[in-house]
N, C-alpha and C positions, 0 to 999 in steps of 0.2 A: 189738227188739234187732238182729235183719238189716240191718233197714232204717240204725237208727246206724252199723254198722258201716258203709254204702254209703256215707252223710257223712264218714266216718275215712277211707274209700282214697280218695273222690273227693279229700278236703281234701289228703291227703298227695301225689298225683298233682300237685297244683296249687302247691302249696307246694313243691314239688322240682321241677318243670318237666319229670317226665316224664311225661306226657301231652303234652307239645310238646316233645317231643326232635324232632330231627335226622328221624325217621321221619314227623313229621305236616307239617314245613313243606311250601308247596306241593303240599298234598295237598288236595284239595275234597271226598275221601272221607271225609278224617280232621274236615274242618268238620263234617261233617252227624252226624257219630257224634257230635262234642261237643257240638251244637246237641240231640239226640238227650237226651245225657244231665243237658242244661239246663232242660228240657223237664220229663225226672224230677224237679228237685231244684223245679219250680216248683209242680208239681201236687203236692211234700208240703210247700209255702210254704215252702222253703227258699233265700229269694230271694238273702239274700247270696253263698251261694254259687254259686248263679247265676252274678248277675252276675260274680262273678272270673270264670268260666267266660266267659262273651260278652268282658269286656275281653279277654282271653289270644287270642279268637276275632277280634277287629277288630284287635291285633296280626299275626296270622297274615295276614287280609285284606289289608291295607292291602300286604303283600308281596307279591301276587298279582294283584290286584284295581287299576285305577286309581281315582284320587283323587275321582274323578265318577262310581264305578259304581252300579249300584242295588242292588248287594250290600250294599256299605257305609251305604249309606243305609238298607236295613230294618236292619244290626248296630245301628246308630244310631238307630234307632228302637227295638228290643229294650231297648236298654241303659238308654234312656229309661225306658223303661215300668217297669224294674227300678227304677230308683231311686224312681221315683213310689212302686213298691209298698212302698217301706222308708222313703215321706214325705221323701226327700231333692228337695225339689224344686230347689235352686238347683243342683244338680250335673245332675240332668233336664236343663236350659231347652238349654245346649249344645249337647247330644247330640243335641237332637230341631231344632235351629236348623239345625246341621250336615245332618242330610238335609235341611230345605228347601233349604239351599242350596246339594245335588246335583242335587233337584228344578226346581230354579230353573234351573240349568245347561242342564237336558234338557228341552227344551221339548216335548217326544212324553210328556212321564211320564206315565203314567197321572193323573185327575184326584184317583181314589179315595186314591191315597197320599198326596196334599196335602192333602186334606181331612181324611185321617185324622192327619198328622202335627197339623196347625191343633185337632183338637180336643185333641192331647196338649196342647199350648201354651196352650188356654183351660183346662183341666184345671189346671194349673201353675198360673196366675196367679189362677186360681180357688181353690185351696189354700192362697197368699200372701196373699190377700186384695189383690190388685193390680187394684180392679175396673179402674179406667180402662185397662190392659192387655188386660183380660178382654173390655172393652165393644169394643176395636181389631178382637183377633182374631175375635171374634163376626162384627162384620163382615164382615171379610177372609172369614169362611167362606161369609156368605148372597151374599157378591160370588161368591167362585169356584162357589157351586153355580148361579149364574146364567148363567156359563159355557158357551155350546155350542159356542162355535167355539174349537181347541184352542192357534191360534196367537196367537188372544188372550190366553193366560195370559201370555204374555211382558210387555203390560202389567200385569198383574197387581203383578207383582213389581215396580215402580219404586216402589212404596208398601210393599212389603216389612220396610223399616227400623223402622216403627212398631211391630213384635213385640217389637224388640230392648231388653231392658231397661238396657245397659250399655254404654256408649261404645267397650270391647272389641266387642263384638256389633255394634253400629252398623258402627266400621271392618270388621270384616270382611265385612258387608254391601257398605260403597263398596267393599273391594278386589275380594268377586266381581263386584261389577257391571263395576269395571274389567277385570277379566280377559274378560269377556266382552266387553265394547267392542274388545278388545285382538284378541281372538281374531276378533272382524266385520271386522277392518282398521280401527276407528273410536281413532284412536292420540289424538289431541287431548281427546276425552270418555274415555279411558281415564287418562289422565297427569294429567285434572282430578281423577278418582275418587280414586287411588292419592295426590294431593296430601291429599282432603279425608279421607282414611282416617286420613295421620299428621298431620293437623292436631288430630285430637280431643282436647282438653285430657287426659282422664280413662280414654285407652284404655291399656289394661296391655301389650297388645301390644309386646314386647321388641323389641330391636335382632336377636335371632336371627331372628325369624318374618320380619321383610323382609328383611332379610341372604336366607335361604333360599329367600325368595319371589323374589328375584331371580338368586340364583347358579343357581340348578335349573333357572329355564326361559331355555332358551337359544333359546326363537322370538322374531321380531322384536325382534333388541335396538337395531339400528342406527334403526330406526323410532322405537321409544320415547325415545331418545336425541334425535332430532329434536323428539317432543314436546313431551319436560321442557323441552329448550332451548327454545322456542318458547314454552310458558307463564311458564319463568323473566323472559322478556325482555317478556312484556306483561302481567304480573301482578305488580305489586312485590307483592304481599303471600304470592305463592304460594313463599313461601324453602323452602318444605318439598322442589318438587323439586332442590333442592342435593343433598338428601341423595339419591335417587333417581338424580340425575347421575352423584355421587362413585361409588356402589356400581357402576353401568351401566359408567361410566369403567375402572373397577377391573378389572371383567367382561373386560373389552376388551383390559387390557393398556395403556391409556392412562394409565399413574404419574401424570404432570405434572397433565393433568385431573382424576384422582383425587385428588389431595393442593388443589389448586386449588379444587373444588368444594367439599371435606370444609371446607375453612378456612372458605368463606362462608359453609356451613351453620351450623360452632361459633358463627361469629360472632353469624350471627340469633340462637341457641338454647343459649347457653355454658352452659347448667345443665341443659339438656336430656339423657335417661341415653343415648338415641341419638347424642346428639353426645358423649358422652365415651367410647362404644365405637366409634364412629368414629375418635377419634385414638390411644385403646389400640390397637386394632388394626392402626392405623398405625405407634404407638412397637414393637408386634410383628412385624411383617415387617420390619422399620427393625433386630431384633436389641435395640433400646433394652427390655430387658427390665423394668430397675429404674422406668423411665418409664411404661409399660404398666402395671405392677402398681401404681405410686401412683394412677392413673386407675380401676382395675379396686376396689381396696379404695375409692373415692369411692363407685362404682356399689352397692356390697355395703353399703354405711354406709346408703344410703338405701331397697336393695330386697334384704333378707336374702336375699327366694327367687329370686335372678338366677342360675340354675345357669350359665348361660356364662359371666358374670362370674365365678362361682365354677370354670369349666371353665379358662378363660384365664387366670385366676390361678395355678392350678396347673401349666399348658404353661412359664407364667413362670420357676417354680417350678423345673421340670424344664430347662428350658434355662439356668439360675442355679446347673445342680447342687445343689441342696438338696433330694436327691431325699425326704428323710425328712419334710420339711414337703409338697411334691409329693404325696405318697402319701397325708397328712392331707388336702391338698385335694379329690382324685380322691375318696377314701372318701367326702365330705363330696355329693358329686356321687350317687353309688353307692346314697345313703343316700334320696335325693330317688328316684331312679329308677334303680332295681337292675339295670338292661338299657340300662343304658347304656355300647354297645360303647369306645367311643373311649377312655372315663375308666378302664374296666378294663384295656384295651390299651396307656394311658400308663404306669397300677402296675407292670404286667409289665417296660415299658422301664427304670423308677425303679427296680426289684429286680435287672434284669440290670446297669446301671451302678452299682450299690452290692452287685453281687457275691454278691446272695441270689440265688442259681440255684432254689435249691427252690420258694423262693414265687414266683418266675416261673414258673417251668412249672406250679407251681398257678392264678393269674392268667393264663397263655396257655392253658390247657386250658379255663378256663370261659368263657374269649373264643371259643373254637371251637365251645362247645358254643351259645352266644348266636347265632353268626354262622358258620357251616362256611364261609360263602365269604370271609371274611377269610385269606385265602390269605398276606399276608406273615405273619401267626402261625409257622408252617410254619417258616417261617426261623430266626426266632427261639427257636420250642423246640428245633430242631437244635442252634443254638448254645449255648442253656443245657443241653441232656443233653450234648452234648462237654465244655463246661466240668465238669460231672459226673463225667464218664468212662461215662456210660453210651453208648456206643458206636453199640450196637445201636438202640438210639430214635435218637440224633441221627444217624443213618445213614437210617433210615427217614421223619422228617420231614425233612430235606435233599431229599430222591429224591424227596418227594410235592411238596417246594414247586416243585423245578426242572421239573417237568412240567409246570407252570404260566407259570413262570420259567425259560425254558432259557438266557437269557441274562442271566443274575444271575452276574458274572464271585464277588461275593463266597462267594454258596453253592458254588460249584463252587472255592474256593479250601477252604471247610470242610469240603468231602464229600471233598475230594484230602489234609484231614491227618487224616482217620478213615481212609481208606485206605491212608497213607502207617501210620498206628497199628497196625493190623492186618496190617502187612507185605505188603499187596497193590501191589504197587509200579507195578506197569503200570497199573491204575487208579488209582492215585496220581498220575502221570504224564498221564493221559487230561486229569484234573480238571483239574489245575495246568496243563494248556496249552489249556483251557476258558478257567481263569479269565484267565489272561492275553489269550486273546484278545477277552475280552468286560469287563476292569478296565485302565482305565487311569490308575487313581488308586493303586488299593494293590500294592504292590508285592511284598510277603508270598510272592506265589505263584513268585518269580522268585527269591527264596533257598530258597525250599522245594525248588522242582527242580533249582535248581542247586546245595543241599548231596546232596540227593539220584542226581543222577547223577554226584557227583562221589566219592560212594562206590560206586556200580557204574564208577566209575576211566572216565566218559565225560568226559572233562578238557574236551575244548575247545565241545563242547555247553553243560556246567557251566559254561564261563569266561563264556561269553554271558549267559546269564540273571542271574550274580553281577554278571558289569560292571554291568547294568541297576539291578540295583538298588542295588550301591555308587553309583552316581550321583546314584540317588534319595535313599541315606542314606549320604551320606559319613561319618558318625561311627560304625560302624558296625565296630567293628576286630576283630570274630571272621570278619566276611565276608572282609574286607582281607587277614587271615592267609591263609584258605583263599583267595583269589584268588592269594594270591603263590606261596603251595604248587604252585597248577594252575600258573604260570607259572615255575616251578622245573623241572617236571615238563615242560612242553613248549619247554625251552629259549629262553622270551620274557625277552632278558636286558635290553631295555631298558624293560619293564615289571616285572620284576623289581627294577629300582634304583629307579623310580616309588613300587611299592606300599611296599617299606619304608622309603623314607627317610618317605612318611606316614608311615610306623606309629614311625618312631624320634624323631615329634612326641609321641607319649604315651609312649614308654619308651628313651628317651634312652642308655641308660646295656645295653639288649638287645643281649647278642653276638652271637647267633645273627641276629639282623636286619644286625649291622653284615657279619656274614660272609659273609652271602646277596648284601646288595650287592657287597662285596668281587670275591666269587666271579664275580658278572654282571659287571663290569669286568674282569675278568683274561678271560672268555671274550670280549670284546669288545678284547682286544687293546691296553688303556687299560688301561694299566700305572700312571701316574701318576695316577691315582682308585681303581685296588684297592691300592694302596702306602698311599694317607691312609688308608682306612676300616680296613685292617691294623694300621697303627699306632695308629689309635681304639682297635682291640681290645686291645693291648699296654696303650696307659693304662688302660683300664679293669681289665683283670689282667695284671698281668706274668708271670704266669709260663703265659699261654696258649700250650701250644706248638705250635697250629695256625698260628696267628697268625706265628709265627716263620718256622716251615715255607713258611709261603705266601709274605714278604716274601723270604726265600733264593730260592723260586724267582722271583721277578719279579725279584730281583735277577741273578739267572742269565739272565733271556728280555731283558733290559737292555745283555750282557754285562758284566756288574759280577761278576766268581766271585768275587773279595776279598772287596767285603760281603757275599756270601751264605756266606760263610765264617764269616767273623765273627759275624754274626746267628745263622746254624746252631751254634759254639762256644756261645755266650751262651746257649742254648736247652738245650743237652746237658747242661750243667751238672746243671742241674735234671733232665737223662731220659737217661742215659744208655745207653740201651738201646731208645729208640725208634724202631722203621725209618724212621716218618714225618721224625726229623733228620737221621738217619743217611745216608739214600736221598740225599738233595739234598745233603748234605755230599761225598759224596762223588765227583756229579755237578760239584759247583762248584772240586773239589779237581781234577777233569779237567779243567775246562773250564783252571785255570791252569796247564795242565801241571804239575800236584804227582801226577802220576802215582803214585808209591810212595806215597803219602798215602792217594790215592784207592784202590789197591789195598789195601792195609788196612783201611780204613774198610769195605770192602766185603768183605774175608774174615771182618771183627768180622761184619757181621751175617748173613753164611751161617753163623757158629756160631749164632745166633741161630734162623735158620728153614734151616736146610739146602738143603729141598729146593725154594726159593722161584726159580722160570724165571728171574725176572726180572734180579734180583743176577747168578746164574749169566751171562747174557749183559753185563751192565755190566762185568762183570770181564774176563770175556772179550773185551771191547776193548779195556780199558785192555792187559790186556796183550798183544795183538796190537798196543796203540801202543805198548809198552814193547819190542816185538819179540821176547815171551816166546812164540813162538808156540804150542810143545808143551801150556804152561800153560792158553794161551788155546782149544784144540782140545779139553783137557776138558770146559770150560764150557761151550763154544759146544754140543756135545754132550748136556751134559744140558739145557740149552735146548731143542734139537732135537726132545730126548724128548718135550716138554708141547706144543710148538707146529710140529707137524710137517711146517708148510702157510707157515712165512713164507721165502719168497724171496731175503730180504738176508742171515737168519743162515745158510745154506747156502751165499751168496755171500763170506761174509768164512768159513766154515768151509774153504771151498776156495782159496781166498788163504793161507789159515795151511799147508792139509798143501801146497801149490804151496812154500810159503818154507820148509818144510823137506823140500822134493824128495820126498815122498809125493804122485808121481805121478796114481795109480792113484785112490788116494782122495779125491786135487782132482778131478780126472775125475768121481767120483761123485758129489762135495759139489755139482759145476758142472752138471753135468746135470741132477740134481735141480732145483736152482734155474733152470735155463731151462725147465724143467717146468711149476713154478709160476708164474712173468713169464716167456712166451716174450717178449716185446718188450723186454726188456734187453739193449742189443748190449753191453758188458760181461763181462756171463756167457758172451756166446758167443767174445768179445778171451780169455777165458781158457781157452774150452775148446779153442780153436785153438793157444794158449800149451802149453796141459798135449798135447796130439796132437802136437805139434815138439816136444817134448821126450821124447815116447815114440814118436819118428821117424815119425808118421803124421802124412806131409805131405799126403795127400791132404785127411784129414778134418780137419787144421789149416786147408786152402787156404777148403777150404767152409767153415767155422764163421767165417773170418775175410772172405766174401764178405758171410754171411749178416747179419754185426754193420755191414761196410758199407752197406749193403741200409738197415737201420732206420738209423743215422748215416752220413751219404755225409762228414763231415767230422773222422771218427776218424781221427788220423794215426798210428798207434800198428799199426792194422789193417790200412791200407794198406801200411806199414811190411814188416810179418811177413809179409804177402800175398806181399811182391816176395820175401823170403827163402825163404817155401814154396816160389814158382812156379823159385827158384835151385836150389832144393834138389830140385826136381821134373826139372829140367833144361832148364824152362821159362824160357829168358833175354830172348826177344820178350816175354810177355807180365810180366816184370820189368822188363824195361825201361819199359813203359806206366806202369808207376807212378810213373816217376821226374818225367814232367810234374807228379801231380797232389801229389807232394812238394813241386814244386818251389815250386808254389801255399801249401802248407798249412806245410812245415818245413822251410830249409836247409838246416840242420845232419844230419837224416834222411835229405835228399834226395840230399846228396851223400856221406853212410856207406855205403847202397842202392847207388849209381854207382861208387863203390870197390868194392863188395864183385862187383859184373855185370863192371868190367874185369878183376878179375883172378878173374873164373870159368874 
């Protein structure tokens, strides 16, 4: 009952592949414990299970181990012996072919292990009843026991082939031999071997096994190259190295040759299953998918069990997008040999393009566990748990894969929108200018950071990275909006008329786009292009009273106050009480001197907003032009109050109490305001004005030097200066002014000269 139950965990151990997880590969500890417990299952004749155990173990080997070890060659011999003892002898003969033909490699081998594989082999053919087999190796054994010299055995083996029951077995007899000639530098006896290997009518050996047997070893290719061509050219019969050429060519990067050779060979061998995955695999890198797969279903009509043909059918498949028939094929692959990375690693891509994220991540998970060093997995499971929202994994395998991959611009664009998810913004930011520097194709990560910093309001960092990729995707009109936004915001007005009139290609009829242009034309001083797009606005609604507003005031920056009278009437109709009409109406009712108009207009909307600066001072010029000035002293006034730092309304304040002889407090208005602009001579023409007329001629003389000083061509200054310096009793230094009158103003110059003669 114990003992059963040891068969139950071992079976389940082996049948779930945990006994070869992740912990045993590359372990030679982890070999001897299984070989350990092989051993048990043998001594209670529990051979089959065995054997899975030694298979699972010459798996693991062949990972570790080279291809010619003598490791592998006693598994191989194990594996033999197993079968033998379960009378499978035709799956034996292989197995035990396979170490001689390690042994045969290593000409040091021990003589005992040849002799002992030779008698599995007579064993076999003994079991088959194959005497004429039996009667070869018999021989072959009394030959190598007579054997003492050990570099002899290498003769030995030129008669080798005579074991071999099967045309497979043969060729791969001439191809080691060839390898070995290959490997002496003996390239002419090696290119003959490798000819007369794929010439055997009856050898099963697929288009994959030389395909592999040439892509893999990458020694002496340009030699063998020379070979084939060399027997191609004095062996008409040897067409086989066509096919040798074409792959070698391929190897190489030589297209022309490749495609060149592959034709000669179909031609020798058109029904041949290597020359039809010859030009499938041609119609396959060629993109010609539908061409490859009628070639591929040929191969599969006449050899069911062609798993490449069946492998490349389904690549077809998947590149055809038909990923649900794809996934039938892979299975169908899966089904032949369960460990097979590639075919389960295709499912996974066929589930993430058909948007089954779960069975991908189930499919990439048993691909990791098959293979840990399949390192792009990594990638791809990240992307299928984002697509998930599981964050936390696709955060985790991202980070594992780019340790591997630090310059995979695309993972570092997916780890940047997991972190941009989680609100981690600065590493958001890291990724995204990762991925940009290491992607130059997609462009994702350049709206990413540029919508992103363009809500931490970094406008002109943002504009960079969006221009980049509106370039890349000009149709593209959420970016385009948010591009025009940032150029709204850093006053780009002629990028501004740029981005919307794009955008007024798909929304024709968008006022907020026509006003945006608008607006960037009026700040560019191009009046007659924000006039048209204004009037766009109007057709499309009339009664927009922006629209109005804006065309009044271009009409006003034109000098046209009439039509902006008019336009502003037309507007008001409809809003009678909007400052935005009201304000420009009233401004254009000045500009025609309809003063009392304009004062009106402008008392309506201080009833409206009373305490509004702005009105307040509009009024207060008109009627300081109407020469209302007590009027205009109030408002300049409450002005005053809100803006208590501007220069000119202190300036036109002290003009008005000047024009109604409130001295004292033009003096204050004008001081103030040379406070704020000292460098206005002006302000200081009148503080010299308002000092002469409250008899300080002194500090007249000086205010009106000082206004000299910043303008030497104020005649106005020079003027009052000469009248101070009369009024000072100063008639020399009046009289000096009368030259530079005389220069600047006649009529001045000779009032000054009256007024000095009859001093």
């Amino acid at each position: 009952m114990i003992m059963n139950l040891f068969y139950i965990v071992i079976y389940f151990l082996i049948s779930s592949n945990i006994i070869f997880g992740v912990n045993y590969l590359h372990s030679e500890k982890s070999i001897k414990n299984l070989k350990n417990k092989s051993e048990i299952l043998i001594e209670d004749e529990n051979f089959e299970l065995a054997l899975n155990i030694y298979l699972k173990i010459l798996e693991i080997e062949q990972t570790i181990y080279s291809e010619n070890s003598f490791e592998l060659a006693s598994t191989y011999d194990k594996i033999a012996e197993l079968y033998i003892k379960l009378k499978n002898y035709s799956d034996a003969l292989p197995y035990i072919q396979k170490s001689i033909s390690i042994y045969q490699k290593n000409i040091l081998s021990p003589k005992d292990n040849l002799l002992s594989s030779l008698h599995v082999i007579s064993e076999i053919y003994d079991n088959q009843n194959k005497y004429i087999l039996l009667d070869k190796s018999e021989k072959l054994i009394k030959s190598l026991e007579g054997i003492s010299n050990i570099y002899a055995i290498e003769d030995f083996f030129n008669d080798a082939n005579i074991l071999y029951q099967t045309a497979e077995d043969t060729a791969i007899a001439f191809i080691d031999l060839a390898q070995s000639y290959k490997n002496r530098g003996l390239y002419s006896e090696s290119a003959e071997m490798f000819s007369k290997a794929l010439s055997l009518p009856n050898s099963s050996l697929d288009f994959e096994y030389y395909y592999n047997l040439l892509m893999k070893d990458s020694t002496n290719t340009k030699q063998m190259l020379n070979a084939f061509n060399f027997l191609s050219n004095t062996d008409s019969t040897a067409y086989n190295s066509f096919f040798y050429l074409s792959l070698l060519h391929k190897k190489e990067g030589n297209l022309n040759e490749y495609v060149e050779y592959m034709n000669q060979y179909i031609n020798y061998t058109n029904n041949n299953e290597k020359a039809h995955y010859l030009k499938a695999q041609y119609y396959f890198e060629k993109e010609l998918f539908i061409e490859s797969l009628l070639i591929l279903q040929k191969i599969i009509a006449s050899n069911k069990m062609s798993m490449l043909a069946r492998f490349m059918t389904a690549e077809c498949l998947f590149y055809l997008s038909s990923y649900s028939d794809a996934i039938k094929a892979f299975n169908i692959v899966l089904i032949n040999d369960p460990y097979h990375v590639q075919a389960r690693y295709h499912i996974a891509q066929c589930y993430i393009k058909s948007e089954n994220f779960e069975q991908a991540i189930n499919e990439l998970t048993q691909v990791l566990l098959l293979a840990p060093d399949y390192l792009d997995t990594y990638y791809y499971l990240g992307y299928s748990y984002l697509m998930m929202n599981n964050e936390n994994k696709a955060k985790e395998s991202l980070s594992r894969f780019i340790i591997n991959n630090p310059y995979h611009g695309d993972a570092h664009y997916l780890l940047g929108t997991i972190y941009e998810n989680i609100l981690d913004e600065d590493n958001a930011i890291i990724s995204y200018k990762k991925s940009i520097k290491y992607s130059h194709t997609n462009f994702n990560p350049h709206k990413n950071l540029g919508l992103l910093l363009y809500n931490q309001e970094e406008y002109r960092d943002s504009m960079e990275y969006l221009r980049t990729y509106i370039i890349n995707n000009p149709d593209s009109l959420n970016i385009l909006n948010t591009l025009g936004d940032i150029f709204i915001k850093e006053q780009r007005y002629s990028e501004i008329i740029d981005t919307y009139n794009r955008l007024l290609v798909s929304e024709s009829n968008n006022i907020d786009f026509h006003q945006y242009i608008a607006e960037a034309y009026f700040n560019l001083k191009d009046y007659k292009n924000s006039k048209l797009f204004y009037q766009k606005i109007t057709q499309i609604d009339s009664l927009n009273i922006n629209a109005y507003t804006n065309l009044g005031e271009i009409a006003i920056e034109q000098n046209n106050p009439q039509e902006a009278i008019k336009l502003l009437l037309h507007a008001i109709k409809y809003n009678r009480n909007s400052i935005d009409l009201l304000y420009p109406l009233a401004i254009a009712y000045g500009e025609s001197n309809l003063f009392l108009q304009s004062a009106t207009t402008l008392q309506h909307i201080l009833s409206l907003f009373p305490e509004n600066p702005e009105i307040n001072y509009q009024l207060a010029i008109i009627y300081k032009q109407m020469g209302l000035h007590s009027l205009a002293i109030g408002h300049f006034n409450k002005y005053v109050y809100f803006y208590g730092d501007d220069p000119i309304a202190f300036y036109l304040l002290g003009e008005c109490y000047f024009n109604i002889n409130d001295y004292n407090s033009a003096q204050l208005a004008f001081e103030r305001s040379h406070k704020l602009n000292a460098g206005d001579y002006r302000t200081l023409f009148y503080i010299g004005l308002v000092s002469a007329s409250l008899k300080n001629y002194e500090v007249a003389a000086k205010s009106y030097k000082k206004a000299i000083k910043i303008n030497s061509e104020h005649i106005l200054s020079h003027y009052n200066l000469g009248l101070s310096y009369l009024a000072l009793g100063k008639k020399r230094e009046a009289m000096k002014k009368l030259d530079i009158l005389y220069m600047l103003d006649r009529d001045l110059h000779d009032s000054l000269s009256l007024r000095i003669n009859s001093f």
